[in-house]
C-alpha distance (Angstrom), angle and dihedral (degrees) to the residues before:
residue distance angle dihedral
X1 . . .
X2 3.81 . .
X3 3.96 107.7 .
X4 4.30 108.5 -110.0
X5 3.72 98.4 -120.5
X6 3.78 85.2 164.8
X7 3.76 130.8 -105.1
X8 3.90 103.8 -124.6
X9 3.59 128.7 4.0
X10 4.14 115.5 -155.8
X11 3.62 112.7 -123.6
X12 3.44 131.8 -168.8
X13 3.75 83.9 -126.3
X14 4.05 88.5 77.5
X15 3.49 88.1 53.2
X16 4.11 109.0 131.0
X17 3.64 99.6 -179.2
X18 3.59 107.7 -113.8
X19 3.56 109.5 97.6
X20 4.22 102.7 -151.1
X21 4.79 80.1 58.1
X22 3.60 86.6 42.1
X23 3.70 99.2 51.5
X24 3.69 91.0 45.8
X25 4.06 101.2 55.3
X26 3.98 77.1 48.9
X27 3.74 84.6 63.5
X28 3.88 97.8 38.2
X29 4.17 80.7 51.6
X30 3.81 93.9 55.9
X31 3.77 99.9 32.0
X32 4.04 81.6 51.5
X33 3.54 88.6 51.3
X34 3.59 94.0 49.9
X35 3.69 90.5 58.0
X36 3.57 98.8 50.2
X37 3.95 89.6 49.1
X38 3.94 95.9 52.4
X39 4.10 82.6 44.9
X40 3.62 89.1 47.5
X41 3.82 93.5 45.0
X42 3.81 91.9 49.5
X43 3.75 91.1 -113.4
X44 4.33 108.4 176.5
X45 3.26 126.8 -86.5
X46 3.96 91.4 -102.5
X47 3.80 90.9 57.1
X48 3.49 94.1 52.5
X49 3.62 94.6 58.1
X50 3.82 88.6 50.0
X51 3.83 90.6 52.6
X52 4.33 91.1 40.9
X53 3.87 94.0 46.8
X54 3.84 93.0 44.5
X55 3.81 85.3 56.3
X56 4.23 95.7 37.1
X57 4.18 76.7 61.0
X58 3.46 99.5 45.1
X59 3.77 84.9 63.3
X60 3.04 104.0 34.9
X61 3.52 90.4 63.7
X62 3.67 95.1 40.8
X63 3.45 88.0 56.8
X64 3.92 93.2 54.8
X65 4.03 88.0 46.6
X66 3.58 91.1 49.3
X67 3.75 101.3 45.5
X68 4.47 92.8 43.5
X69 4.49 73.9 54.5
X70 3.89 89.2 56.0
X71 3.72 100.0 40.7
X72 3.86 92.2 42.1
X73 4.03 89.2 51.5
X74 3.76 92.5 39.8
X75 3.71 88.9 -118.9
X76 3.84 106.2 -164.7
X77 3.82 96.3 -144.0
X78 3.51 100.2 54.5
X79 3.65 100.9 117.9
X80 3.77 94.0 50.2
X81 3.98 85.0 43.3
X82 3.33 88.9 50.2
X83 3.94 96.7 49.7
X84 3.58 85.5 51.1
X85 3.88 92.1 57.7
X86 4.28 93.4 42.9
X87 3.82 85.1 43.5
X88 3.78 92.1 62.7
X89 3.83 94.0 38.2
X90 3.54 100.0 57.9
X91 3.83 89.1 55.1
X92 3.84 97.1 46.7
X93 3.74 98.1 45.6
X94 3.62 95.1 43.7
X95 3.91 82.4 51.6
X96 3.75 88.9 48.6
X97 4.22 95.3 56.1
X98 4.10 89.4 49.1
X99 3.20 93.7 46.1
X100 4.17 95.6 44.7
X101 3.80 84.7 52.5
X102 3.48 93.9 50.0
X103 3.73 91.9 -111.8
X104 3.62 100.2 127.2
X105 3.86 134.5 18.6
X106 3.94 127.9 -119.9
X107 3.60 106.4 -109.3
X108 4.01 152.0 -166.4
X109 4.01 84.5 -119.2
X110 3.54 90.4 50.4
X111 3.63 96.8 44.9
X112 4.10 87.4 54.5
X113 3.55 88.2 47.4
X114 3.71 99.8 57.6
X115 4.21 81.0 35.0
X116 3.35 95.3 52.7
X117 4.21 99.3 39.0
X118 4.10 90.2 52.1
X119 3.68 89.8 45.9
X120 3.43 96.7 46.3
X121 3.63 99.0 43.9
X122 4.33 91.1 42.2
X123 3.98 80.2 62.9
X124 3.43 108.0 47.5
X125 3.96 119.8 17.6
X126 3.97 97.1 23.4
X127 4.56 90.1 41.5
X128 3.99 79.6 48.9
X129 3.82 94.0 52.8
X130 3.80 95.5 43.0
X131 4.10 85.8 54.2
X132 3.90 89.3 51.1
X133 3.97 91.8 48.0
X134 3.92 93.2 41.4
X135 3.84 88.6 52.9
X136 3.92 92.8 -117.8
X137 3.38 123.9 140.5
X138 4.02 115.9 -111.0
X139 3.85 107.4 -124.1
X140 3.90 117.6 -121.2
């Protein structure tokens, strides 16, 4: 067994401000962790699609919540937010048919992709739409 060292750890550092985003990449960080653990564990096949398609939904409808935010605050970087979001779900649900037919296996590369992506995107395009909701100015 490969020792859980955990996949993502929240950090105030992600932190965007507005609590309802905030408490939802807290989710995406457990629900992610979840997933790695049952990988980790070497949980079946069928309870790894449990644990990826409860995470798929979280973000799917975090995404939803967090693009009705940008159009109802006239955020001006909504398309290219928005592309960032459809970007990532195109990968992760064609992931999710291969690997419900068996085509594909969950992986560690995998894992750090979706790891890496949610991270990635917490700190840049969801820090720079907390900013423009908060009123603060983003730095240059």
């Amino acid at each position: 067994m490969i020792p859980n060292v955990g996949l993502m750890r929240w950090l105030d550092l992600y932190s965007t401000g507005i609590e309802t985003i905030d408490r939802q990449h807290e989710n995406l960080t457990d629900l992610l962790n979840c997933l790695n653990e049952a990988w980790r564990t070497g949980k079946g096949h069928d309870v790894l699609l449990f644990r990826l398609d409860q995470f798929l939904d979280a973000v799917g409808a975090h995404f939803r919540d967090e693009e009705t935010l940008m159009q109802e605050k006239a955020y001006p970087d909504l398309d290219l937010h928005r592309a960032e979001h459809d970007f990532l779900l195109v990968q992760v649900l064609q992931f999710r048919t291969q690997f419900a037919n068996t085509e594909v296996e969950l992986t560690e590369s995998m894992l750090d992709f979706f790891r890496d992506w949610l991270r990635d995107h917490i700190l840049i395009s969801d820090r720079r739409l907390g900013r423009f909701v908060l009123g603060i100015p983003t730095p240059r």
